[in-house]
VEXLUM-852864 format. One record per residue (C-alpha): x, y, z; residue in one letter. Coordinates in Angstrom, 3 decimals. Example, Ala and Ser with C-alpha at 12.3 -4.5 7.8 and 13.67 -1.06 7.14 Angstrom:
2
          x          y          z   residuo
     12.300     -4.500      7.800         A
     13.670     -1.060      7.140         S
//
This chain:
311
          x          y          z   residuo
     20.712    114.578     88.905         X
     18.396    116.859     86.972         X
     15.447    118.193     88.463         X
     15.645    116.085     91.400         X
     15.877    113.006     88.873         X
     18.754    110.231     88.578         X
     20.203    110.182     85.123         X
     22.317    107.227     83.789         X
     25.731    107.817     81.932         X
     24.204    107.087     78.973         X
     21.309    109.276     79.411         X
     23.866    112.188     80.429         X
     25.828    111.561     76.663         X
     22.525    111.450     75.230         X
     21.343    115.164     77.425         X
     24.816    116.694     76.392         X
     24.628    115.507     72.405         X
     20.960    117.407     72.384         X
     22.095    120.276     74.283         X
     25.187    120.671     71.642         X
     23.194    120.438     68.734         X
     20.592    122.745     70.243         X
     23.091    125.469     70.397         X
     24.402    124.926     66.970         X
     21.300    125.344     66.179         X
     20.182    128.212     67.688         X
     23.301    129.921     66.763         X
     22.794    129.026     63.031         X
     19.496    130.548     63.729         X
     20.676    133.555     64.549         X
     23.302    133.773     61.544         X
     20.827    132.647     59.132         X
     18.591    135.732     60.803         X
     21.400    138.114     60.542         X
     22.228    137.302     56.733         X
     18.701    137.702     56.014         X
     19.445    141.709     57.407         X
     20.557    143.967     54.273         X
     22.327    147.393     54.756         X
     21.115    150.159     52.050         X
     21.516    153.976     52.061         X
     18.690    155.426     53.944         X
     16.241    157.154     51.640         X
     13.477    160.428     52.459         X
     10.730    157.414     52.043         X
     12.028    155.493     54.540         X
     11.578    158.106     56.841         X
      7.888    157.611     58.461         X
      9.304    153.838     58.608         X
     12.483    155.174     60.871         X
      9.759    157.441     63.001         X
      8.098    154.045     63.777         X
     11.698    152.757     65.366         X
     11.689    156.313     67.002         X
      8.331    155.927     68.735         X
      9.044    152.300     69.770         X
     12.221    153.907     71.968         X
     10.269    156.656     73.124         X
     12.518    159.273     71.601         X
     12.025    162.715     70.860         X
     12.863    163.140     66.912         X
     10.803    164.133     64.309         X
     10.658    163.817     60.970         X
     12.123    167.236     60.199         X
     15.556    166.036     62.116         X
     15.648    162.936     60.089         X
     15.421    165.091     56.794         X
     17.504    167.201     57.915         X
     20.431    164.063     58.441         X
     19.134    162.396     55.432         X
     19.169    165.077     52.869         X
     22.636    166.537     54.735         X
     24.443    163.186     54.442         X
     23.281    161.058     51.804         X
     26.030    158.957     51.746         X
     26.513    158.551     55.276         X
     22.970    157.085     56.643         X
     21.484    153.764     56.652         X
     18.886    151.810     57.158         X
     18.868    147.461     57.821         X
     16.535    145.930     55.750         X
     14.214    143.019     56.878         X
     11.218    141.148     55.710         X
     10.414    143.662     53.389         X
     10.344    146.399     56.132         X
     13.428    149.029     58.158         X
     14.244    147.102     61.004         X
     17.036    149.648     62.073         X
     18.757    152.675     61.687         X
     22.038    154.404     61.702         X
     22.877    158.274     60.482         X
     26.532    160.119     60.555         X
     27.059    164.214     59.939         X
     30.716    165.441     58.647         X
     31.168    168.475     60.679         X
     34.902    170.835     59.527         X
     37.816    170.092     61.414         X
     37.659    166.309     61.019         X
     34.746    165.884     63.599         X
     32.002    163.289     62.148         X
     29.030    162.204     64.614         X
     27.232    158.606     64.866         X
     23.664    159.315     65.840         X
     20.257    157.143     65.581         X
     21.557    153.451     66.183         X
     18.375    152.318     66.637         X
     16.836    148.109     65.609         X
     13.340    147.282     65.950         X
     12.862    145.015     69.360         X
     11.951    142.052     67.338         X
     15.402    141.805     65.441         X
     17.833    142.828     68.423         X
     20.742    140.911     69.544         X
     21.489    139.809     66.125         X
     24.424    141.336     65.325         X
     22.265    144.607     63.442         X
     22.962    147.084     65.695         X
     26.810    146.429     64.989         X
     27.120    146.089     61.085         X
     25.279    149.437     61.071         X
     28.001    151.243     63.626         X
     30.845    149.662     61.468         X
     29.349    151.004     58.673         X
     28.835    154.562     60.116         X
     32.738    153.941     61.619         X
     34.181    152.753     58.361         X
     32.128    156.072     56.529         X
     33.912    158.400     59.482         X
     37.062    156.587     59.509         X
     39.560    159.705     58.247         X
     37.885    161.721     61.336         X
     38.007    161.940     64.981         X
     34.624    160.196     65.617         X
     31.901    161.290     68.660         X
     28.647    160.105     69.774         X
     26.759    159.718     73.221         X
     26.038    156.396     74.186         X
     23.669    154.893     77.296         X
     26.292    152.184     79.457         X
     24.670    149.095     77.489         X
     26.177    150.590     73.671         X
     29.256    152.268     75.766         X
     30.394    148.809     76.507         X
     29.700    147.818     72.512         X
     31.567    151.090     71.628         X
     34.660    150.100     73.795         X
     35.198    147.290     71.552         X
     34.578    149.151     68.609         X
     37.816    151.340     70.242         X
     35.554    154.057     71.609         X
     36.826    155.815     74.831         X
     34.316    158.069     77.260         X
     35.045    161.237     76.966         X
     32.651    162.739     79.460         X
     29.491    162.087     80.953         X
     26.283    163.906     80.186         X
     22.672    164.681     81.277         X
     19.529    165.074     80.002         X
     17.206    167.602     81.670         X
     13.428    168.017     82.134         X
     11.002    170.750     82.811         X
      7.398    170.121     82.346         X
      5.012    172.785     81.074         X
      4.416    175.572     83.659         X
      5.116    179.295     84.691         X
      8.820    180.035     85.026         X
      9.833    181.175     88.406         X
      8.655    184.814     90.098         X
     12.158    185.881     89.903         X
     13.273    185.262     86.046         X
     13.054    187.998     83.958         X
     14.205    187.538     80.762         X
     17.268    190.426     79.875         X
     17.028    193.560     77.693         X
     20.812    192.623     76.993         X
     19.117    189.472     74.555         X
     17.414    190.265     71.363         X
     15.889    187.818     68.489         X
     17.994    186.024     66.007         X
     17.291    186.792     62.496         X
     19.525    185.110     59.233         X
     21.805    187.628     58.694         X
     22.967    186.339     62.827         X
     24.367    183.228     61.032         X
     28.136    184.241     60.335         X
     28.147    185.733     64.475         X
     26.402    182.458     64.985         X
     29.387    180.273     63.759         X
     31.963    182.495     65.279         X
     30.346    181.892     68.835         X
     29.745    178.062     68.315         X
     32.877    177.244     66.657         X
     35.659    177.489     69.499         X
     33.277    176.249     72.245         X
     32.260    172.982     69.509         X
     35.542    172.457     68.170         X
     34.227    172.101     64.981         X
     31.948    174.409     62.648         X
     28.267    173.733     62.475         X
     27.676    176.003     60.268         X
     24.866    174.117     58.303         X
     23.243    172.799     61.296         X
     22.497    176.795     63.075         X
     21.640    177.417     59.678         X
     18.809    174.507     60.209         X
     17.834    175.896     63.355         X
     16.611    179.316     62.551         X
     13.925    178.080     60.544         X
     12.457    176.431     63.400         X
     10.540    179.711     64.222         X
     11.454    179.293     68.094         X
     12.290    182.004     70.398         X
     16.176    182.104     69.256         X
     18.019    184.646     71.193         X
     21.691    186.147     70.889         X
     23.571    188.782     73.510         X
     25.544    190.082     70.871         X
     28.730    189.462     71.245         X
     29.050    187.049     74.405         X
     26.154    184.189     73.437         X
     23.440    182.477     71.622         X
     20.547    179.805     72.437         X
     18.717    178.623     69.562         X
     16.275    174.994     70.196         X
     13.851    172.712     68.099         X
     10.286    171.227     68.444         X
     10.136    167.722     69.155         X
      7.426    164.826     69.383         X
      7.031    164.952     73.685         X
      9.118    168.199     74.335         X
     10.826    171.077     72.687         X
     14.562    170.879     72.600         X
     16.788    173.963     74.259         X
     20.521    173.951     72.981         X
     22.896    174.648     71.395         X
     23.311    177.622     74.474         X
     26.629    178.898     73.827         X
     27.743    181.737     76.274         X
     30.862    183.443     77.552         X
     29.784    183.188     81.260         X
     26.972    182.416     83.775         X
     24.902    185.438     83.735         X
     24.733    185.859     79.913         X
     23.470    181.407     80.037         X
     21.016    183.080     82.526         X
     19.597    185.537     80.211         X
     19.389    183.369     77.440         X
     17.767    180.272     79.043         X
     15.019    183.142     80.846         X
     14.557    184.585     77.198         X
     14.197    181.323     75.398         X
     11.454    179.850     78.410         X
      9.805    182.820     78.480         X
      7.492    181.946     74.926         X
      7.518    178.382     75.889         X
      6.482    178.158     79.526         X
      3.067    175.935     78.176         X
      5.736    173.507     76.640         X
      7.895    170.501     78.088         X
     11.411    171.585     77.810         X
     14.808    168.949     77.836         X
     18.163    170.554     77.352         X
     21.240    168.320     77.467         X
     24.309    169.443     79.245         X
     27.772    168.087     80.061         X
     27.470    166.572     83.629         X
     29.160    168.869     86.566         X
     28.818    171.947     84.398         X
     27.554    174.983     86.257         X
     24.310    174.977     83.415         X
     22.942    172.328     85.664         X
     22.240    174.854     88.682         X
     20.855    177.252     86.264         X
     18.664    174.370     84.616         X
     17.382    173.809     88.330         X
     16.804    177.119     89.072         X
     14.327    177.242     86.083         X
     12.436    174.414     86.697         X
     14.419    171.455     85.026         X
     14.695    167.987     87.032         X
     17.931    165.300     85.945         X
     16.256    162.961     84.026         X
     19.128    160.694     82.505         X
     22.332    160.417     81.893         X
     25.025    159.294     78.969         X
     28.109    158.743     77.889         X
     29.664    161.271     75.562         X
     32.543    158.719     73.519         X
     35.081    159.784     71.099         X
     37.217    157.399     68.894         X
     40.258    158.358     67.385         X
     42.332    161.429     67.854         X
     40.456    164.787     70.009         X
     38.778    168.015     67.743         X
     39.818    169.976     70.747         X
     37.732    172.930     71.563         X
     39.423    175.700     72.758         X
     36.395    177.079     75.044         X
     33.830    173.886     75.766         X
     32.790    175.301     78.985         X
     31.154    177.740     77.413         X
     28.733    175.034     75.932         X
     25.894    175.536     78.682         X
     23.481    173.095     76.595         X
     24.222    170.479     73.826         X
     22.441    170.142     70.353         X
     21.354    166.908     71.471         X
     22.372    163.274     71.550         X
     21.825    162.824     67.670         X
     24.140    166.101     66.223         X
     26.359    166.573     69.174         X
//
């Protein structure tokens, strides 16, 4: 019976025969949709193209992040071709130490669930595949990463504070004073034990942003970038609590008429300070590693990530 209807044998052979050939079909479909899909390196022009993909997710990039992965790793970002038109998006950084980071998977909703989304992470794995690969996934793409022979490292959480005053009681510290260039080498000596890996290039990026970047010589650094819907906070590298403290209150301080996100690793002791500031939990990931650990020798001193697309 079907739909409250009596079928016949014959009409139940006939039923199964069409429902067969309908998958094969559809399934065929879907092949002939993927083949139509073309991999290519991802080019500056294809940029405002990518920002459309970006918009359509509701994520924060703009275009000077994609330049900056673009014209840092030509050989190691790509874009799936489609109908003429980017239909998705993939971009990898080399870090030292043997640490390379997947960022920006990202397919346009009309070409999803056709296989896209994974040619362009074997591609970014096969590019990385001499290095201990990272990248911070949402559950759906954990459970694609897992078979890709990704492993959760460690949760972590994205943070918002909309525009407004900061609290009566911050103060920013005396003990914090303005980054300038010649900070870069201190910079890099602070980052690279609480990273694991230098980032030498990407602080380097940073202090042209012409933010608030602060640094308690000596013991920490915050540094942050503008975004489409908020400004990013982080990296916030510090040697304890109170010197996070002062940064984070130094940093707010010129941007209290701006939404704020900082990303941290989940049960760190950044999140009370986030709170105490303002900042609500707004979602969480899954920070995945594949391959052998670029151990850090201090990552609790990481109070706030560089975000989900350079780690």
């Amino acid at each position: 019976m079907i739909g409250g209807t009596t079928v016949s044998a014959l009409d139940k052979a006939a039923w199964s025969v069409q429902t067969y050939r309908a998958g094969v079909f559809s399934a065929g479909f879907c092949q002939a949709m993927s083949d139509r899909v073309r991999l290519r390196p991802f080019r500056l022009q294809d940029i405002p193209h990518a920002l459309e993909l970006v918009r359509e997710v509701g994520w924060n990039q703009i275009e000077a992040d994609l330049r900056f992965l673009v014209e840092g790793g030509p050989d190691g970002c790509w874009v799936a071709e489609a109908d003429a038109r980017v239909v998705g998006t993939v971009t990898t950084i080399r870090y030292e130490e043997g640490l390379g980071w997947i960022g920006m998977v990202i397919v346009d909703s009309g070409y999803r669930r056709r296989g896209i989304a994974t040619r362009l992470m074997e591609q970014a794995v096969g590019y990385l595949k001499d290095l201990s690969i990272k990248l911070d996934a949402t559950e759906k793409g954990a459970a694609v990463y897992r078979q890709m022979g990704f492993a959760v490292e460690c949760p972590v959480e994205r943070w918002l504070r909309p525009a407004g005053p900061l609290p009566t009681h911050s103060s920013p510290s005396a003990a914090t004073r303005p980054l300038e260039t010649d900070d870069l080498k201190a910079l890099v000596e602070l980052d690279r034990p609480a990273f694991g890996a230098s980032r030498r290039d990407l602080l380097s990026w940073y202090l042209g942003h012409g933010l608030p970047a602060r640094i308690a010589p000596g013991r920490g650094y915050v540094v942050g970038r503008p975004g489409h819907w908020a400004t990013q906070m982080g990296p916030l590298v510090a040697g304890d609590v109170d010197t996070a403290r002062e940064l984070m209150t130094a940093f707010l301080e010129g941007l209290s008429a701006e939404t704020m996100i900082a990303d941290v690793p989940r049960n760190h002791p950044a999140a009370e300070l986030l709170g105490e500031l303002g900042f609500r939990r707004q979602r969480s990931l899954l920070r995945m590693i594949r391959g052998r650990n670029v151990q850090a020798s201090s990552p609790e001193h990481v109070f706030c990530l560089s975000g989900f697309e350079f780690g």
